[in-house]
C-alpha positions in Angstrom: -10.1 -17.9 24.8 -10.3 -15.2 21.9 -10.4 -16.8 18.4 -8.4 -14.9 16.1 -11.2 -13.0 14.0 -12.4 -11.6 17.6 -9.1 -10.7 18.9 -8.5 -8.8 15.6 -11.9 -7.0 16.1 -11.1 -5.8 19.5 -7.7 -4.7 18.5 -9.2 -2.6 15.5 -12.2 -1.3 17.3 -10.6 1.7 19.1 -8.3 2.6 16.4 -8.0 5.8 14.5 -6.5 7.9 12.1 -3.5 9.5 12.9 -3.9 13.6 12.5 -3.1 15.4 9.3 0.0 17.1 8.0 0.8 18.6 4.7 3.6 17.6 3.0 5.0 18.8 -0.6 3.6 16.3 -3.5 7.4 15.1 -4.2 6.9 13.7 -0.7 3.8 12.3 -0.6 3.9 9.3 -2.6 2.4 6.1 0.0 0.9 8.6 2.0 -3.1 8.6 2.5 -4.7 11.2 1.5 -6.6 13.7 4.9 -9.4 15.0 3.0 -10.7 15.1 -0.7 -8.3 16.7 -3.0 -10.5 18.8 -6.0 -8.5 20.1 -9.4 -6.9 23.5 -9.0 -7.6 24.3 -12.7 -9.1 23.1 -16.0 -7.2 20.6 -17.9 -6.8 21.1 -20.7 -7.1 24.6 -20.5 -8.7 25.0 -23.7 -8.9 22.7 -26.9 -5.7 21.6 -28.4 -3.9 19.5 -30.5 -3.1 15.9 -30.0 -0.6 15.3 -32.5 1.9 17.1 -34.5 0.2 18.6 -38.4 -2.1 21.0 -39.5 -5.5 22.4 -37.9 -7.8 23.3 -40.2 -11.7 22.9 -41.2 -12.6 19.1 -41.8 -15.0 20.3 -44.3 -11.9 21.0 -45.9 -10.1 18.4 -45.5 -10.6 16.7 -48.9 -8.2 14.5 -50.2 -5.9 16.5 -53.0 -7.3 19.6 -51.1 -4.3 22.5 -51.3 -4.5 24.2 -48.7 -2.5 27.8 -47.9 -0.7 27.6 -44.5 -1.0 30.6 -43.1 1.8 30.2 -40.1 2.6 27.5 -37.1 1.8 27.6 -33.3 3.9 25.7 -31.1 2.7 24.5 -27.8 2.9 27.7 -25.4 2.4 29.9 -28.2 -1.3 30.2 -29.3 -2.1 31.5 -33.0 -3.7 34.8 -32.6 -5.8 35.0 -35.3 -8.6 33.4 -36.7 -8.2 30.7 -39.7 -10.0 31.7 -43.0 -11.0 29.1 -45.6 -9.1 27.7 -47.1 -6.7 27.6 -45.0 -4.4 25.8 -42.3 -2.0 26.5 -39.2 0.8 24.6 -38.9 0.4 23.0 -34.8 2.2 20.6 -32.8 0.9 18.3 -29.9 -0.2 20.6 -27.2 -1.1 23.5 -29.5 -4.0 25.5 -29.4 -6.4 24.9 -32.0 -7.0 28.7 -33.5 -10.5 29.5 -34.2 -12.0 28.9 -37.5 -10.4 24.9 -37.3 -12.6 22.0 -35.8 -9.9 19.2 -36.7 -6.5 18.4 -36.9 -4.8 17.1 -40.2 -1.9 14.5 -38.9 1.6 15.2 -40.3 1.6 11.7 -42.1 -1.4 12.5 -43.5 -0.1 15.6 -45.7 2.5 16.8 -48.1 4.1 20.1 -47.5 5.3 22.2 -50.2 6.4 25.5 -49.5 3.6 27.3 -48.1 0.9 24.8 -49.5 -0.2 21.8 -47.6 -1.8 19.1 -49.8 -4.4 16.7 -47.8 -3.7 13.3 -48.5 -6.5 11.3 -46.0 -9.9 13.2 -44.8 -10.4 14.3 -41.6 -13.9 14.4 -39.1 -14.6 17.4 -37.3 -12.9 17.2 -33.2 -10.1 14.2 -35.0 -7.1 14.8 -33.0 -8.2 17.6 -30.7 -8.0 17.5 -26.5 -11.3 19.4 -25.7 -11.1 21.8 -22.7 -11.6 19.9 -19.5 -11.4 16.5 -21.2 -9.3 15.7 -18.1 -11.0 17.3 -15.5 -12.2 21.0 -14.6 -11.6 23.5 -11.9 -13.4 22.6 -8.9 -13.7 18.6 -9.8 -13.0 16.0 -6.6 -9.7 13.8 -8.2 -9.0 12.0 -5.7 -10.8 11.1 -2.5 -9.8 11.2 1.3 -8.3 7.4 2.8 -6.4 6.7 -0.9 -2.9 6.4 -0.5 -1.2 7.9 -3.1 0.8 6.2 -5.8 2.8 7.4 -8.4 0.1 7.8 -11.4 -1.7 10.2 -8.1 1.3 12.2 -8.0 0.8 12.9 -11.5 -2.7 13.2 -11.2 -1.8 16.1 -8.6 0.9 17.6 -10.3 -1.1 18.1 -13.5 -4.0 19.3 -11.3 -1.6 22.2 -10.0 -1.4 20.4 -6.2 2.5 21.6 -4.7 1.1 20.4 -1.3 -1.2 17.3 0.2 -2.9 17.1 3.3 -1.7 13.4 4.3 -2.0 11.3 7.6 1.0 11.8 9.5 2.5 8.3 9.2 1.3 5.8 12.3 4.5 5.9 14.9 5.0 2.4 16.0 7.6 1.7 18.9 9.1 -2.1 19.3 10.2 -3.2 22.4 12.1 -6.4 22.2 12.4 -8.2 25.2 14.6 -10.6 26.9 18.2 -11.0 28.5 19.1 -13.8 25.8 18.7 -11.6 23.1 21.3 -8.9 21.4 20.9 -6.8 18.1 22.5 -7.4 14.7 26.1 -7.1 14.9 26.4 -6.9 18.6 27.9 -9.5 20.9 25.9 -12.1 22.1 25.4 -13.4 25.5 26.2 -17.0 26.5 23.8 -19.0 25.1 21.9 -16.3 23.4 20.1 -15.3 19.8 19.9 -12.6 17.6 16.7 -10.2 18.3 15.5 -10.3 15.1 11.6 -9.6 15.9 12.4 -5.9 15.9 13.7 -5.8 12.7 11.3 -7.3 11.0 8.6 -6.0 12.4 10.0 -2.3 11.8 10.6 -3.7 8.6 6.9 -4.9 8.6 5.9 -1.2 9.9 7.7 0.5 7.4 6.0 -1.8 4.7 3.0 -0.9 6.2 3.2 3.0 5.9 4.0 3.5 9.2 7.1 4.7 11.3 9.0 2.1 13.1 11.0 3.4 16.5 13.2 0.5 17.7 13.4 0.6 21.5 16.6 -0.8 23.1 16.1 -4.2 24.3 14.5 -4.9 27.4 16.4 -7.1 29.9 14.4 -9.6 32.2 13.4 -7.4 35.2 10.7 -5.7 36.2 12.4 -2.1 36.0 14.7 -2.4 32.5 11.0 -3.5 31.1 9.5 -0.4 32.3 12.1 1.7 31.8 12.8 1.1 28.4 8.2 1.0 27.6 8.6 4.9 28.9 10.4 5.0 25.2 6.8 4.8 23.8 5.6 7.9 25.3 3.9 9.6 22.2 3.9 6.5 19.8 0.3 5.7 18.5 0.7 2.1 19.2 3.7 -0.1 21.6 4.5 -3.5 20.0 6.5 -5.7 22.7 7.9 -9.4 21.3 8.6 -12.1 23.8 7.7 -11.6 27.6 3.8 -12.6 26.7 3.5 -15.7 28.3 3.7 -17.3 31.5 7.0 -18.1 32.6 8.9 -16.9 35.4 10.6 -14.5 33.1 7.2 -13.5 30.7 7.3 -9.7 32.5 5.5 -7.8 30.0 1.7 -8.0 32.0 3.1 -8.1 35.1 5.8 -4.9 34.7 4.0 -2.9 33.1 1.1 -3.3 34.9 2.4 -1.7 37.4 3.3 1.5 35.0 -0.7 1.8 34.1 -1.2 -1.4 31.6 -4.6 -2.1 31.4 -5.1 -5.6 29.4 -8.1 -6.0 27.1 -7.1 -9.6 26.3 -4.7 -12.3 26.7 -3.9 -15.3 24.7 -6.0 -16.2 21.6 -6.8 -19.7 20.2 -4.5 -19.5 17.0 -1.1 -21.2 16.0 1.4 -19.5 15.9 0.7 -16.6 18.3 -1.5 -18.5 21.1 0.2 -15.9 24.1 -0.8 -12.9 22.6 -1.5 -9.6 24.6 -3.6 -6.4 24.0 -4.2 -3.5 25.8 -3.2 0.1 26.5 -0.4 1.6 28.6 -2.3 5.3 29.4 -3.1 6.4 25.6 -0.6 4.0 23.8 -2.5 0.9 22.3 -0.3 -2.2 23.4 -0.1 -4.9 21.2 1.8 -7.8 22.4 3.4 -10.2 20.5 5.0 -13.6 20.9 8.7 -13.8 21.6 9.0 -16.8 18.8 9.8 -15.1 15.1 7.6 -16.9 13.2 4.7 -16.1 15.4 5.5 -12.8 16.1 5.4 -11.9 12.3 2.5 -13.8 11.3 0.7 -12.5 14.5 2.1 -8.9 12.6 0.5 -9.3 9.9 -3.1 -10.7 10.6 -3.2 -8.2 13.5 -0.3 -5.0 12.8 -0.4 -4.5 9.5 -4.9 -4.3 9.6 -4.1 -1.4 13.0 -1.7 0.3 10.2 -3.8 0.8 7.8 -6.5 2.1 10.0 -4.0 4.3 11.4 -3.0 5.6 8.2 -6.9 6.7 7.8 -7.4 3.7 5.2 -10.6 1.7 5.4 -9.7 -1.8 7.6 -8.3 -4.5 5.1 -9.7 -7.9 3.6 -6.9 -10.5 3.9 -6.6 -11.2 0.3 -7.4 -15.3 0.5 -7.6 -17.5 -2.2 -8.3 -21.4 -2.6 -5.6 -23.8 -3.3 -5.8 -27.7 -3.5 -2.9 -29.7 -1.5 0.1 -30.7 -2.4 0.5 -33.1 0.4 -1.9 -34.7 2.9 -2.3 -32.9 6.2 -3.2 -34.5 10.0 -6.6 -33.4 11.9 -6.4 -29.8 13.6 -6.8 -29.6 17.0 -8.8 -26.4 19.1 -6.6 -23.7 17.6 -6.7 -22.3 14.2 -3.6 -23.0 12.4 -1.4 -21.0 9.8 0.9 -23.2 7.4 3.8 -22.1 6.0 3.5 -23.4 2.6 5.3 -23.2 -1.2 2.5 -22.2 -4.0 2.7 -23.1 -7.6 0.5 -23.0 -10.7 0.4 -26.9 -11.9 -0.2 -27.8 -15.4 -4.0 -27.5 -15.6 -3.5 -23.9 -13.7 -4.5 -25.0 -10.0 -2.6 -23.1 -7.3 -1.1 -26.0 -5.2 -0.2 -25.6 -1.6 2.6 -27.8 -0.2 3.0 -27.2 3.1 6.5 -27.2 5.0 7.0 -30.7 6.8 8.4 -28.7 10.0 6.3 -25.5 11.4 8.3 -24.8 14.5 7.8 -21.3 15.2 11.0 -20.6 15.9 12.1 -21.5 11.9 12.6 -17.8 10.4 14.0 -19.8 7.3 11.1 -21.9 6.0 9.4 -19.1 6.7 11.2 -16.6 4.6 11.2 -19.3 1.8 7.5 -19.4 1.8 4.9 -18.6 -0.3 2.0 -18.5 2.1 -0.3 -19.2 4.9 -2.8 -22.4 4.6 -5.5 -21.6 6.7 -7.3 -24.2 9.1 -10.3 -23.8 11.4 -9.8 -25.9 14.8 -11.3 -29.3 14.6 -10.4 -29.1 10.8 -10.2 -33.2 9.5 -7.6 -34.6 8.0 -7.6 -33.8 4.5 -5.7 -36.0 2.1 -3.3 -34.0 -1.2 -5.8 -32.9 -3.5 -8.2 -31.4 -1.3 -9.4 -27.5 -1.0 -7.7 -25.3 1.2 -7.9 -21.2 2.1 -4.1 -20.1 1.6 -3.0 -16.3 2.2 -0.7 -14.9 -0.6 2.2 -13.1 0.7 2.9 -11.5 -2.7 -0.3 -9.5 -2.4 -0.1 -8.4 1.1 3.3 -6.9 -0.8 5.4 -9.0 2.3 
């Protein structure tokens, strides 16, 4: 049986990016970037001025120095001529600096009279002037290909004179729920039966992923609904089924589809929650099956989904952001499966991230799992480890989940 780190690898290994599309830079925000993006232009475009005052020579700029001002420049309206001692031009932020000035004389650090300004504070040569291409230049890479863009990018782009990106198209995922006890939000429920709430999530999941979730209709318990409703994936870059994985007389999805052209890499992995875990591909969709319990269908999401995402997206394949924790309450001997806690996590007094895990981890719990803070990680065979000791927890607040 697979451990988890080698199912993961398998899963990743055939992955990748999704083609390119352009899309206008209003659109493009979360979306990775296709290729390298260089500046379309110089910026600044030539030296200006940093603040509102006066641009003049700092060699001149002599406290008590009177100097005549011999007009103003607003941004978008450079001075035309060239400044003669013993003079100054009148600028705000964004001016030009005219020639004949190497500095920039702050407004609160002169006194207008008339058409005199008197220096109050000297001034260095280059104080309070943007030199040309202090930004960047024409030609200069800004941002690279596999980034995805956030909103300091978009204005990165904008300023860079970008209207359009070349972006991965966003990774189409379909979800197939499966199972006649199940029903969608709102709808009516069968005797005895639940809310499908693993499609939701994980399209919620997908979405918080970068990706595009397509919920499939829910798969009843036979052989031809199942298939039927997987021809729904047709196109998708990857087909997520919950429930159906495992062995019982009902657990279709192997079986079914195999009949439609599933060809199974791998089947169950030694991990808790998620132990009946498929992968494969129906023809050129990458199936990734997932438990029909919540819990384990989400946490198999993210250790296994959200990584296939990314490299879908055409991002580099993500570390899971760990970090160690000391118990908050004692915890039994593992057995062969690697386990995943729910747990609270707080800072104590002296600063130690403390990891309490839940006292129930059914796997069917969506509650205690939404109320958590994070995974604790255990190896199989771990020992019993009493409160105080070291643990490896996962942080759902950086995974952004």
């Amino acid at each position: 049986m697979l451990t988890a780190a080698e199912a993961r690898a398998r899963i990743l290994a055939p992955l990748t990016p999704t083609p390119p599309e352009t899309v206008a830079i209003s659109a493009a925000c979360g979306r990775v970037t296709a290729a390298p993006l260089r500046a379309r232009l110089t910026q600044p475009p030539c030296d200006v001025s940093a603040m509102d005052g006066y641009a003049l020579r700092a060699a001149e700029a002599v406290p008590g120095a009177r100097l005549r001002v011999a007009g103003e420049a607003p941004a978008g309206h450079p001075w035309a001529g060239t400044l003669a001692p013993g003079e100054a031009l009148r600028i705000f932020t964004g001016s030009v600096i005219p020639a004949g000035a190497d500095a920039v004389l702050i407004q609160e650090e002169a006194t207008r009279a008339g058409e005199e300004v008197t220096v109050d504070a000297a001034v260095s040569a280059g104080k309070w002037i943007r030199r040309a291409g202090q930004d960047f230049s024409a030609g200069d890479e800004i941002l690279p290909a596999g980034r995805r863009l956030t909103p300091r990018d978009i204005g990165l782009l904008a300023a860079a004179n970008h209207p359009w990106v070349a972006v991965h198209r966003r990774p189409r995922v379909a979800i197939l729920a499966t199972g006649d006890e199940i029903a969608l939000p709102g709808e009516p429920l069968p005797a005895g039966g639940i809310v499908s709430s693993n499609s939701q999530a994980l399209a919620a999941l997908v979405a918080a992923c970068g990706g595009e979730p397509v919920v499939l209709p829910i798969a009843a318990d036979t052989r031809s609904a199942l298939i039927s409703a997987a021809s729904g994936a047709r196109g998708a870059d990857m087909l997520v089924t919950t429930g159906g994985a495992s062995v019982g007389d009902y657990d279709l999805v192997q079986s079914a589809l195999g009949e439609s052209g599933l060809v199974v890499d791998f089947w169950k992995i030694a991990m808790r929650p998620g132990k009946p875990l498929i992968y494969g591909r129906l023809h050129e969709v990458p199936l990734l099956g997932l438990p029909g319990n919540p819990v384990a269908a989400l946490v198999c999401g993210i250790l296994f989904l959200r990584p296939a995402l990314a490299l879908l997206s055409g991002l580099p394949d993500p570390d899971l952001p760990t970090a160690r924790a000391v118990l908050g309450a004692p915890l039994a001997a593992n057995d062969w499966r690697a386990d995943h806690l729910r747990t609270r996590l707080v800072r104590d007094p002296a600063g130690r991230l403390v990891a309490t895990p839940f006292a129930r981890q059914d796997s069917g719990m969506l509650r205690g799992l939404a109320a958590a803070d994070g995974l604790i990680l255990r190896a199989p065979e771990a020992p019993a480890l009493p409160a105080g000791a070291e643990v490896e927890v996962i942080r759902f607040a950086e995974l952004g989940l």
